[in-house]
mmCIF file of the N, C-alpha and C atoms, coordinates in Angstrom:
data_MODEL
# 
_entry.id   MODEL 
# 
loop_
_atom_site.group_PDB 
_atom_site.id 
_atom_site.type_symbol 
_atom_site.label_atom_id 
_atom_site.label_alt_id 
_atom_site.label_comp_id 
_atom_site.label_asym_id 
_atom_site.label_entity_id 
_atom_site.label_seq_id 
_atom_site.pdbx_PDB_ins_code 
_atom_site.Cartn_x 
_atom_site.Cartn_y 
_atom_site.Cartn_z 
_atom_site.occupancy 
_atom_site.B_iso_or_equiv 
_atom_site.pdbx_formal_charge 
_atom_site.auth_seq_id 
_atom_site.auth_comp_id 
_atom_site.auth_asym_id 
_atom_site.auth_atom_id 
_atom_site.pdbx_PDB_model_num 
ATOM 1   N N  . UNK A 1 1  ? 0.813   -1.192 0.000   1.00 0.00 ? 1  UNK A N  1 
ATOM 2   C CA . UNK A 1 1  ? 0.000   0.000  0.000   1.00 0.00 ? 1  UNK A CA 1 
ATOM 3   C C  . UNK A 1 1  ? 0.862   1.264  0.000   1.00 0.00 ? 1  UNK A C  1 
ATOM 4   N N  . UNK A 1 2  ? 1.712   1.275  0.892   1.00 0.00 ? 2  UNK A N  1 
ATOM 5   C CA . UNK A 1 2  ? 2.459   2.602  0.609   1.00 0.00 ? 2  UNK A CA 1 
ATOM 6   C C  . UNK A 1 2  ? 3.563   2.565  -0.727  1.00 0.00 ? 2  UNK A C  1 
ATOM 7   N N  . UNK A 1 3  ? 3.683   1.408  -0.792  1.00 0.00 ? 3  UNK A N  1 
ATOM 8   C CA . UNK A 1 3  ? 4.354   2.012  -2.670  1.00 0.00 ? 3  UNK A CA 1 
ATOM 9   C C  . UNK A 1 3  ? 3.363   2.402  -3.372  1.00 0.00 ? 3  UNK A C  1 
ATOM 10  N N  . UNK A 1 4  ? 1.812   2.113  -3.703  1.00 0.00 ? 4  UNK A N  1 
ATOM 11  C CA . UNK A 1 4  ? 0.961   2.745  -3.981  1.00 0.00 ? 4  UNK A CA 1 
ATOM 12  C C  . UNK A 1 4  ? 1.179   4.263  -4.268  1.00 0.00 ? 4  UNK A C  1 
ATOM 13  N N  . UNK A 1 5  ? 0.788   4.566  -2.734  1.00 0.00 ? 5  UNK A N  1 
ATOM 14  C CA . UNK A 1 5  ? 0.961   6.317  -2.458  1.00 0.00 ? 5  UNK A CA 1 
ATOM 15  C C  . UNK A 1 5  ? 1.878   6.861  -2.941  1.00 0.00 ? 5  UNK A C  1 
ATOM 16  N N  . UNK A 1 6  ? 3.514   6.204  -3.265  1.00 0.00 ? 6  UNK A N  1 
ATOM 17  C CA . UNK A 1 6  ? 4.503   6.921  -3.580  1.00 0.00 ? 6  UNK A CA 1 
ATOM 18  C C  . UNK A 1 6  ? 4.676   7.150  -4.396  1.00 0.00 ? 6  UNK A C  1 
ATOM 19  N N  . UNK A 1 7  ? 3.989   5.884  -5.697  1.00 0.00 ? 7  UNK A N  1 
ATOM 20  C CA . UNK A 1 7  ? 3.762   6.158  -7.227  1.00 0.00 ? 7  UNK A CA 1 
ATOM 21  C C  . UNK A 1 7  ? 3.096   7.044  -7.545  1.00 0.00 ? 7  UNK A C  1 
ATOM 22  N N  . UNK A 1 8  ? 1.894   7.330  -6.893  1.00 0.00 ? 8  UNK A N  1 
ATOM 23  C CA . UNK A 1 8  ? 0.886   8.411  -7.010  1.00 0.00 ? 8  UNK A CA 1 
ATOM 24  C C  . UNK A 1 8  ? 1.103   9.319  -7.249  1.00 0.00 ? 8  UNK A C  1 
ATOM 25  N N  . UNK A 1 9  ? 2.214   9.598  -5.654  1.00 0.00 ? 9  UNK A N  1 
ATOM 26  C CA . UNK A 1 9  ? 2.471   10.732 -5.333  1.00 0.00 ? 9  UNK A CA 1 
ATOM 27  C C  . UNK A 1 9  ? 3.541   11.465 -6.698  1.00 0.00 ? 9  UNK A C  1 
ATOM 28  N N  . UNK A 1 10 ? 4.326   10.529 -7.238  1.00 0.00 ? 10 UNK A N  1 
ATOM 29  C CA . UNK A 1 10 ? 5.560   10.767 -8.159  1.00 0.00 ? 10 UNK A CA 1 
ATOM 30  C C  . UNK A 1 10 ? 4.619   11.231 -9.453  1.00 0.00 ? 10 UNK A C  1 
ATOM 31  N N  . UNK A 1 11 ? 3.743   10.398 -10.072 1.00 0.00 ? 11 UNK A N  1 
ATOM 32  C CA . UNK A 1 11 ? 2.885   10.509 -10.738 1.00 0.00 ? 11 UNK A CA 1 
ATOM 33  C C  . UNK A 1 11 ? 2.182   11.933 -10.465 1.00 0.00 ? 11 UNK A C  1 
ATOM 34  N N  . UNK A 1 12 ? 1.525   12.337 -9.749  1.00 0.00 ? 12 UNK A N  1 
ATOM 35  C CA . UNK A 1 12 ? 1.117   13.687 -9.817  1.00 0.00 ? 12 UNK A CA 1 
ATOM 36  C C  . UNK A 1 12 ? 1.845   14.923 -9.875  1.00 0.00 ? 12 UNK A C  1 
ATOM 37  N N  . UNK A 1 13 ? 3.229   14.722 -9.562  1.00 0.00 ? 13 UNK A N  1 
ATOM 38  C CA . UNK A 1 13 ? 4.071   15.754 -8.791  1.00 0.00 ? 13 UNK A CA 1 
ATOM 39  C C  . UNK A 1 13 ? 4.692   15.780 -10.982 1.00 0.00 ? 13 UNK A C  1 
ATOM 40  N N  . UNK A 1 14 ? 4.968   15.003 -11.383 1.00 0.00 ? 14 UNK A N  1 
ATOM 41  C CA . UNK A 1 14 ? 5.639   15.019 -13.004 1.00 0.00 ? 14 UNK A CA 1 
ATOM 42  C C  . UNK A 1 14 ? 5.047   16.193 -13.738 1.00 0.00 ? 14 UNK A C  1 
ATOM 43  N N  . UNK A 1 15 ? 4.014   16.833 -13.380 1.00 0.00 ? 15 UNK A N  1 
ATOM 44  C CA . UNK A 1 15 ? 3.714   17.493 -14.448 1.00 0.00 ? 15 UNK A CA 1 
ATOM 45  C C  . UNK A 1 15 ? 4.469   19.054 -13.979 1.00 0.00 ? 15 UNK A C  1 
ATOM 46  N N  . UNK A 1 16 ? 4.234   19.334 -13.097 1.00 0.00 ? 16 UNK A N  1 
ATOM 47  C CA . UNK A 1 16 ? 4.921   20.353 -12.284 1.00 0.00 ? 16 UNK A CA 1 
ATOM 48  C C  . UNK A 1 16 ? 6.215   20.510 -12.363 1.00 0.00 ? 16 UNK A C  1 
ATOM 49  N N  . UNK A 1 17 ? 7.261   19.487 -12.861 1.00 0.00 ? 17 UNK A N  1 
ATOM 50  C CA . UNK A 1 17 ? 8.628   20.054 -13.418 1.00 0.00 ? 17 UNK A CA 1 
ATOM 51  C C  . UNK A 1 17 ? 8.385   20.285 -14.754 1.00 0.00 ? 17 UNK A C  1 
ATOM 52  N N  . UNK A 1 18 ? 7.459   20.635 -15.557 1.00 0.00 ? 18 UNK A N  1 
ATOM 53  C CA . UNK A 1 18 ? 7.766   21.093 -16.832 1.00 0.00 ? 18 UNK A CA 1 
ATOM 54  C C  . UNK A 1 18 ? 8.246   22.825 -17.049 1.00 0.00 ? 18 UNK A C  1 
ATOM 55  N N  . UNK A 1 19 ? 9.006   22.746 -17.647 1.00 0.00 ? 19 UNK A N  1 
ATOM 56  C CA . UNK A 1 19 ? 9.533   24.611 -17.228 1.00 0.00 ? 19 UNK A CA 1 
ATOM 57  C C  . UNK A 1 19 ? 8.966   25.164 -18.514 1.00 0.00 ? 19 UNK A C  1 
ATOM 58  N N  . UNK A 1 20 ? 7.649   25.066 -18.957 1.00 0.00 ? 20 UNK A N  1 
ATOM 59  C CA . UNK A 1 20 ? 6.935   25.848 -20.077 1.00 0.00 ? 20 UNK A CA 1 
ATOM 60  C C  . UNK A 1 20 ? 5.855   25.753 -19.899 1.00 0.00 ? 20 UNK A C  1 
ATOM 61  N N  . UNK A 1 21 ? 4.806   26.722 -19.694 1.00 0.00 ? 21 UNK A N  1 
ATOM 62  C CA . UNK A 1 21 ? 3.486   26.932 -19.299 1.00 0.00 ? 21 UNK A CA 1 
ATOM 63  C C  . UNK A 1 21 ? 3.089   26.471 -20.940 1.00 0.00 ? 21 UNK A C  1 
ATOM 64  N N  . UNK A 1 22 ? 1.859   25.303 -20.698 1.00 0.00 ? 22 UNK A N  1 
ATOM 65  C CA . UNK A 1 22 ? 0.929   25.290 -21.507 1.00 0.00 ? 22 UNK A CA 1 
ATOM 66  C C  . UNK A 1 22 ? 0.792   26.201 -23.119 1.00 0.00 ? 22 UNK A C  1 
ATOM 67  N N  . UNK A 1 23 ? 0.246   27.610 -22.838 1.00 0.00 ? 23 UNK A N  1 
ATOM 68  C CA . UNK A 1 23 ? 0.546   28.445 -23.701 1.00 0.00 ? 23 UNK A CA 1 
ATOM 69  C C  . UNK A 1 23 ? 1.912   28.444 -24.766 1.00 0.00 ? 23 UNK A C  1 
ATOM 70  N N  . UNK A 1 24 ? 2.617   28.986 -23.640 1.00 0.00 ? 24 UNK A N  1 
ATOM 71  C CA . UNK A 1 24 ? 4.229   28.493 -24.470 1.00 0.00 ? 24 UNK A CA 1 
ATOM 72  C C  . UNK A 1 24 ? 4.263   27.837 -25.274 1.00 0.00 ? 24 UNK A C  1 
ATOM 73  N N  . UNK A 1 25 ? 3.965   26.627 -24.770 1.00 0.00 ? 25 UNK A N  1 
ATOM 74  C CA . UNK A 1 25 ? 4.391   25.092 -25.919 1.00 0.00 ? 25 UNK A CA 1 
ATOM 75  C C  . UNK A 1 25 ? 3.281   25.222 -27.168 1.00 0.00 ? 25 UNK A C  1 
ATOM 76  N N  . UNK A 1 26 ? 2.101   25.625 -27.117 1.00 0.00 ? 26 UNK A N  1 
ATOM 77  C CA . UNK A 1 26 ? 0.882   25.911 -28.331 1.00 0.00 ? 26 UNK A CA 1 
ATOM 78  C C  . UNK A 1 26 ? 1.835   27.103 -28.952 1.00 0.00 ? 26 UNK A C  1 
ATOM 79  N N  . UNK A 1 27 ? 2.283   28.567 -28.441 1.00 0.00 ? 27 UNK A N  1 
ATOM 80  C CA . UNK A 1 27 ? 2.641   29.504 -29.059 1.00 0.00 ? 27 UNK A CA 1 
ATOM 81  C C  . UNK A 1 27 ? 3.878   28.982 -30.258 1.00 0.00 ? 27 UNK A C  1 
ATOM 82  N N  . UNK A 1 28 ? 5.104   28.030 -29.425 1.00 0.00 ? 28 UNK A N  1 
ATOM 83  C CA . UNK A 1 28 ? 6.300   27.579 -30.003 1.00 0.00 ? 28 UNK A CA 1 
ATOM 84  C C  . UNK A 1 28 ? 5.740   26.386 -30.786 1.00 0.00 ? 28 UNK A C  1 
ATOM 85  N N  . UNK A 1 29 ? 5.059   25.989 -31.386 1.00 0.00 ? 29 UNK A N  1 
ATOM 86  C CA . UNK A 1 29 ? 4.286   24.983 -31.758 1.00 0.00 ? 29 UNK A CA 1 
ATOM 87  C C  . UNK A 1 29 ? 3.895   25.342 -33.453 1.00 0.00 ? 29 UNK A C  1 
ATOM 88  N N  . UNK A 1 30 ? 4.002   26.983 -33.455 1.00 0.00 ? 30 UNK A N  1 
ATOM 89  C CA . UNK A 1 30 ? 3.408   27.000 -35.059 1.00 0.00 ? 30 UNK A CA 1 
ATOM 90  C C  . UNK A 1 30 ? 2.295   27.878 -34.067 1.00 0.00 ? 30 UNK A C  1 
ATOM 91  N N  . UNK A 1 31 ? 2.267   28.278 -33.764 1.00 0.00 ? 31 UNK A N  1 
ATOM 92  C CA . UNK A 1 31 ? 0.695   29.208 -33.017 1.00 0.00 ? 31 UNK A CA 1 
ATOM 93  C C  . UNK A 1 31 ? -0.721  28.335 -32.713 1.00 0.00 ? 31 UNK A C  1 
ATOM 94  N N  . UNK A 1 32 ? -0.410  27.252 -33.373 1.00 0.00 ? 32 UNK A N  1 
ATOM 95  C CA . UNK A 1 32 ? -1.512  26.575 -33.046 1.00 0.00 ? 32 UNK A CA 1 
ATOM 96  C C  . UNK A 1 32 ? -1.717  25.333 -32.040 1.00 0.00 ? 32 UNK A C  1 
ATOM 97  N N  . UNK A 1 33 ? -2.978  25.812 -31.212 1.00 0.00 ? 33 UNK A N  1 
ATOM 98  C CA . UNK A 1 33 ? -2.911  25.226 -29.753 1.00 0.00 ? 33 UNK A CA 1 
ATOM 99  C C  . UNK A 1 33 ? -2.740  23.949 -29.982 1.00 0.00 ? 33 UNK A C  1 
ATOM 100 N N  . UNK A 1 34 ? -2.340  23.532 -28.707 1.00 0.00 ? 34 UNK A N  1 
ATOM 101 C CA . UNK A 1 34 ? -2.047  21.592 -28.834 1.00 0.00 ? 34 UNK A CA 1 
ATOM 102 C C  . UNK A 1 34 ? -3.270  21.499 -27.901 1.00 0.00 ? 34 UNK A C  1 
ATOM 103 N N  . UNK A 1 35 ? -3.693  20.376 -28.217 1.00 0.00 ? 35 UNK A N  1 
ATOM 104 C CA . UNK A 1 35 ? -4.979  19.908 -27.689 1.00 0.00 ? 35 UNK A CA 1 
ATOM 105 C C  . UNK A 1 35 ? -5.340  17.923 -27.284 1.00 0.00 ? 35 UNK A C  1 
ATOM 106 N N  . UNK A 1 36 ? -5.897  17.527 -26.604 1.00 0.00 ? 36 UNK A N  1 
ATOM 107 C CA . UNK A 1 36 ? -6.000  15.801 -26.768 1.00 0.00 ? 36 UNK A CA 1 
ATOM 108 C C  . UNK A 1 36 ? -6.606  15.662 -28.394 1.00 0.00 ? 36 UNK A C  1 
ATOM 109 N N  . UNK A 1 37 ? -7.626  16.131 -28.513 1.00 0.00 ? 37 UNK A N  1 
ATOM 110 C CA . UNK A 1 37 ? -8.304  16.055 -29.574 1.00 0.00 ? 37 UNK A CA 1 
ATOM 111 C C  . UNK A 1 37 ? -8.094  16.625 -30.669 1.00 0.00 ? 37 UNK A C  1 
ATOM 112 N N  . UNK A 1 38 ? -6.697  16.700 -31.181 1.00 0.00 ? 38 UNK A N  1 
ATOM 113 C CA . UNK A 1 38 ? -6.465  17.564 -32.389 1.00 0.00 ? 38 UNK A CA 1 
ATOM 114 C C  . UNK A 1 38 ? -6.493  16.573 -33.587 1.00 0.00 ? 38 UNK A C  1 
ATOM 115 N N  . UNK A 1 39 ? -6.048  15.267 -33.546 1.00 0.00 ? 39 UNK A N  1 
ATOM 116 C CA . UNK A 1 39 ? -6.485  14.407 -34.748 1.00 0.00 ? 39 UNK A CA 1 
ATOM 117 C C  . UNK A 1 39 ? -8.096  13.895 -34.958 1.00 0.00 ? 39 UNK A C  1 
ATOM 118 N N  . UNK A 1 40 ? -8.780  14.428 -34.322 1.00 0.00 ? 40 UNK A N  1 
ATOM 119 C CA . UNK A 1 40 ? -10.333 13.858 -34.470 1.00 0.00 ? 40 UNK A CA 1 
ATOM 120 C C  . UNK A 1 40 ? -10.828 15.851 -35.053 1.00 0.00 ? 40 UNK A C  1 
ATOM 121 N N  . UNK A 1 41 ? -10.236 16.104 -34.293 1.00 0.00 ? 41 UNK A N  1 
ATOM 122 C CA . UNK A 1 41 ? -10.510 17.433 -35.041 1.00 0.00 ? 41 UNK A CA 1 
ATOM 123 C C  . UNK A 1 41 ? -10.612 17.793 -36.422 1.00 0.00 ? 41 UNK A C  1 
ATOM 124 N N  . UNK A 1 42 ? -9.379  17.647 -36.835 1.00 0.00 ? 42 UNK A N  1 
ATOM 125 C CA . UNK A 1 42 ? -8.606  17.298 -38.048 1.00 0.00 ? 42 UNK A CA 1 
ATOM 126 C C  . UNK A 1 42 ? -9.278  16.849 -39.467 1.00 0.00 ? 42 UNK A C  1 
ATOM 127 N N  . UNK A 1 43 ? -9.971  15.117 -38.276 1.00 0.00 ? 43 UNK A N  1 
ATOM 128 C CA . UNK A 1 43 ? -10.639 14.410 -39.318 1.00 0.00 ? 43 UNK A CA 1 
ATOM 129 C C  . UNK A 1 43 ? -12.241 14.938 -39.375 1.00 0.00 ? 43 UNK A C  1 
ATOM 130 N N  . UNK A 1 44 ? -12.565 15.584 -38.554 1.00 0.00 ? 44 UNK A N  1 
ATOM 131 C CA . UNK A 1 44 ? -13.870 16.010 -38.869 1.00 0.00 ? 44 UNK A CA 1 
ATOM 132 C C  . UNK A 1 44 ? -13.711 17.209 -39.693 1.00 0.00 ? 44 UNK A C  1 
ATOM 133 N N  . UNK A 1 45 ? -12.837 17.975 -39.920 1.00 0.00 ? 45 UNK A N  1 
ATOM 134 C CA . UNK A 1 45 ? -13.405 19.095 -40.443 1.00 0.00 ? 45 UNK A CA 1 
ATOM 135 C C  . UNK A 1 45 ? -12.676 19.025 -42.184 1.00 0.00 ? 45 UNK A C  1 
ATOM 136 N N  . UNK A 1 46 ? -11.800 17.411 -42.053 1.00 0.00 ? 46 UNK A N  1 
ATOM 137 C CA . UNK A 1 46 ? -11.928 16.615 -43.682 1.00 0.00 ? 46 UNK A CA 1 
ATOM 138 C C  . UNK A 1 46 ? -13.013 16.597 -43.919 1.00 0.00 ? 46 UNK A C  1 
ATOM 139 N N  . UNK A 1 47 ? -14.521 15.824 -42.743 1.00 0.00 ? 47 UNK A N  1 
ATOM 140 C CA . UNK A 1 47 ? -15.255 14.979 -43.330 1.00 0.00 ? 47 UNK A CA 1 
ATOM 141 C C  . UNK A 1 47 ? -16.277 16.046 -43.658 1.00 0.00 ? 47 UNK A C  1 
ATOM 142 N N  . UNK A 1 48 ? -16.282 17.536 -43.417 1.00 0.00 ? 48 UNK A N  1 
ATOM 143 C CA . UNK A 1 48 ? -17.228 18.583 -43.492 1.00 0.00 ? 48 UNK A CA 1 
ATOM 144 C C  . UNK A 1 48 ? -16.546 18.775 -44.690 1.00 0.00 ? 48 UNK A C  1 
ATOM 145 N N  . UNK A 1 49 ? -15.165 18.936 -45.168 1.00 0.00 ? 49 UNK A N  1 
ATOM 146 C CA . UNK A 1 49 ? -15.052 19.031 -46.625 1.00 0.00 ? 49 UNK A CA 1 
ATOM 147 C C  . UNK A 1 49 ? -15.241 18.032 -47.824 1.00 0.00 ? 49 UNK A C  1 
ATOM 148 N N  . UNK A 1 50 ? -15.497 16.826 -47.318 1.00 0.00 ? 50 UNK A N  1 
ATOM 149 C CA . UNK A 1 50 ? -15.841 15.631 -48.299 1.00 0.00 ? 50 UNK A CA 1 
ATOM 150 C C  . UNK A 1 50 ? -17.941 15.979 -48.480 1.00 0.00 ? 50 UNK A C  1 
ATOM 151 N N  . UNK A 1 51 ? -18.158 16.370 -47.259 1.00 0.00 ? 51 UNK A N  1 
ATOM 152 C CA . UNK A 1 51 ? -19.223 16.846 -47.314 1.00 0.00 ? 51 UNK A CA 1 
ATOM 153 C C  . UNK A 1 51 ? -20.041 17.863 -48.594 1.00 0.00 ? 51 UNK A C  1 
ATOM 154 N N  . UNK A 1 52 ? -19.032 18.941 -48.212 1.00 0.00 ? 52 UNK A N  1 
ATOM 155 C CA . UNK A 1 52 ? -19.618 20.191 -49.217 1.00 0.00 ? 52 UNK A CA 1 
ATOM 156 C C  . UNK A 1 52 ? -18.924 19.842 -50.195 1.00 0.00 ? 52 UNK A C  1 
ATOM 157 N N  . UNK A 1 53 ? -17.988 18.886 -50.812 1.00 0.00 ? 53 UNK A N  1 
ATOM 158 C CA . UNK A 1 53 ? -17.819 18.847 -52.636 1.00 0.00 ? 53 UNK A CA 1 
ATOM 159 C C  . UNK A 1 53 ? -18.861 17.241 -52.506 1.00 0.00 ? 53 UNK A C  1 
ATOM 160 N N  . UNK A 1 54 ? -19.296 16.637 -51.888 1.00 0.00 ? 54 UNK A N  1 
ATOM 161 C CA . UNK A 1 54 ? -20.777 15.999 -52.574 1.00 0.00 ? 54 UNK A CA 1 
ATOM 162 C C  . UNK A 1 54 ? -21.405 16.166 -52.367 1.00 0.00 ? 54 UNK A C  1 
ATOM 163 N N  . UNK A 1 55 ? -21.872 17.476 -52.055 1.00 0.00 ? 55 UNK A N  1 
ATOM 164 C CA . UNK A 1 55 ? -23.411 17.927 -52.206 1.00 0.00 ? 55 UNK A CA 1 
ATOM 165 C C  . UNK A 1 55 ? -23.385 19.038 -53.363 1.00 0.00 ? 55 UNK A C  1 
ATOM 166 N N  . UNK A 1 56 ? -22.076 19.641 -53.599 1.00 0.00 ? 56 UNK A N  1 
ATOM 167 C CA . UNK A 1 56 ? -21.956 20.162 -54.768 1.00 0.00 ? 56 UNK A CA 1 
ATOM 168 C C  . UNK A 1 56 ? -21.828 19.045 -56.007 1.00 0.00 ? 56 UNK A C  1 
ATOM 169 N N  . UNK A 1 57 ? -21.117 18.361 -55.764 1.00 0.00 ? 57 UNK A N  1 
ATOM 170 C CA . UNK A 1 57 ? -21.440 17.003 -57.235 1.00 0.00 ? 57 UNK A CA 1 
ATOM 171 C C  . UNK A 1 57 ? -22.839 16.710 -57.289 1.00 0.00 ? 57 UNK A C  1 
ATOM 172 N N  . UNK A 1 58 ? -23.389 16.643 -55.890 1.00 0.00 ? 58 UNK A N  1 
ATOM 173 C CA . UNK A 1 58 ? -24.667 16.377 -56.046 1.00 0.00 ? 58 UNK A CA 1 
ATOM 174 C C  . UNK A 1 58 ? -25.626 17.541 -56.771 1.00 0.00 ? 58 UNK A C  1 
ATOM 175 N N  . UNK A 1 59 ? -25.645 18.495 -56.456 1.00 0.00 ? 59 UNK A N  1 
ATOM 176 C CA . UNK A 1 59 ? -25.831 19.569 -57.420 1.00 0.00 ? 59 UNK A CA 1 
ATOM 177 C C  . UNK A 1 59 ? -26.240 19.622 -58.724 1.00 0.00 ? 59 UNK A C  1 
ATOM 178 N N  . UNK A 1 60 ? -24.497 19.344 -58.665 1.00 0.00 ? 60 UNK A N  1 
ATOM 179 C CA . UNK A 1 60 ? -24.435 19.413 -60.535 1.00 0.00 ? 60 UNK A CA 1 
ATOM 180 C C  . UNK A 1 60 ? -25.098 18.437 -61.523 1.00 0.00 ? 60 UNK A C  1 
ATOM 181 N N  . UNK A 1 61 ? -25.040 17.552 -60.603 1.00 0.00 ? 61 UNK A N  1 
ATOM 182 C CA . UNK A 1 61 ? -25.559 16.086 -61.261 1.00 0.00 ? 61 UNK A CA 1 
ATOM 183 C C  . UNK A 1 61 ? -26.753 16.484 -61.488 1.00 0.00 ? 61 UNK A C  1 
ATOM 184 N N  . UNK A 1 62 ? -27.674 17.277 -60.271 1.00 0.00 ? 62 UNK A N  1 
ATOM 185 C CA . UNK A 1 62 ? -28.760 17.047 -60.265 1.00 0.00 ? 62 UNK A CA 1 
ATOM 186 C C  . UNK A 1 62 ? -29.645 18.375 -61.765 1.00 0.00 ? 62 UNK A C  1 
ATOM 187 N N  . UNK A 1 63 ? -29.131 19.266 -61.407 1.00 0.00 ? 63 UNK A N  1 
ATOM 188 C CA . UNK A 1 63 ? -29.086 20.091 -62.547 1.00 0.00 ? 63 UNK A CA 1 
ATOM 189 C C  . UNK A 1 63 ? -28.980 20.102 -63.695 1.00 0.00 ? 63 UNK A C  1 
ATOM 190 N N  . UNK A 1 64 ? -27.530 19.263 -64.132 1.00 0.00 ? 64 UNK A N  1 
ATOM 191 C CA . UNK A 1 64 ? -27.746 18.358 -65.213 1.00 0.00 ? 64 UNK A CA 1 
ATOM 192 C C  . UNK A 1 64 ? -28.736 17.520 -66.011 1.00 0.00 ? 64 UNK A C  1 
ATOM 193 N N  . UNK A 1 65 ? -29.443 16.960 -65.086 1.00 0.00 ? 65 UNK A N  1 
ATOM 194 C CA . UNK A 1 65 ? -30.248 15.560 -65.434 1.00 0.00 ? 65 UNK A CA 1 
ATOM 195 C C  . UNK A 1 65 ? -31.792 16.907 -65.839 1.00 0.00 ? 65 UNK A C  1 
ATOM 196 N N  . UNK A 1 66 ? -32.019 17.682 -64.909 1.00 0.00 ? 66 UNK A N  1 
ATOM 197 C CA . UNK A 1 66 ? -33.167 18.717 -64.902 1.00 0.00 ? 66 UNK A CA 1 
ATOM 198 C C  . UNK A 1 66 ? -32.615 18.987 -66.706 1.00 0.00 ? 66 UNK A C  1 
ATOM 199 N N  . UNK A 1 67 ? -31.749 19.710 -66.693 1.00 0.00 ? 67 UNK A N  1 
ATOM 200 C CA . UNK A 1 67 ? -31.116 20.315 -68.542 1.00 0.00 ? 67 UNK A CA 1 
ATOM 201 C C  . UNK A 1 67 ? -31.959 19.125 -69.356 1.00 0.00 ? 67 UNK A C  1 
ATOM 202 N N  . UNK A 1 68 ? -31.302 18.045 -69.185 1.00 0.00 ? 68 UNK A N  1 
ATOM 203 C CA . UNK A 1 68 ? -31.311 17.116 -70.037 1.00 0.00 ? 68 UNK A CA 1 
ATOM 204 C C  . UNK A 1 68 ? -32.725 16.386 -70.963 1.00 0.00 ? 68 UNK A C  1 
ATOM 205 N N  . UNK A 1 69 ? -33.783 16.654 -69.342 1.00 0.00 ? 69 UNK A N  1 
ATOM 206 C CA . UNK A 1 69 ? -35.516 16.404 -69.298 1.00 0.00 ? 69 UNK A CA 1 
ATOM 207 C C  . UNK A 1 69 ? -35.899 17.341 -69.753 1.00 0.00 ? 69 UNK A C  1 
ATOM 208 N N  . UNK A 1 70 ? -35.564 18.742 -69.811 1.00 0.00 ? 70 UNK A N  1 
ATOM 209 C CA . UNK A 1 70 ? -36.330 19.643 -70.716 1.00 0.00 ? 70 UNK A CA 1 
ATOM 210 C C  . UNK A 1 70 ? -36.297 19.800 -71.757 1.00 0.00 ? 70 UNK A C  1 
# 
């Protein structure tokens, strides 16, 4: 049990020797924040662009086919 506590304790205390505040490391980074979720990010705002070019194909297609019936 008390090696428990001591891991813990080591474990909590690790983040506290980092000598760069948060900010810092996003600023030195390219300006852009670091985050857990930056590859789901990423991929969603692919899947909002796979989005708007097929609903624009969809569009065209659909416009097309309208030309074609008249």
């Amino acid at each position: 049990m008390p090696v428990r506590v001591l891991v813990l304790a080591v474990i909590l205390m690790l983040p506290g020797c980092s000598d760069k505040n948060p900010e810092d490391r996003a600023a030195s980074a390219g300006g852009e924040p670091q985050h857990v979720w930056k590859e789901q990010v990423k991929a969603l705002d692919k899947a909002r662009n796979l989005e708007e070019d097929m609903n624009a194909a969809f569009r065209r297609r659909t416009e097309e086919i309208d030309a074609q019936s008249r």
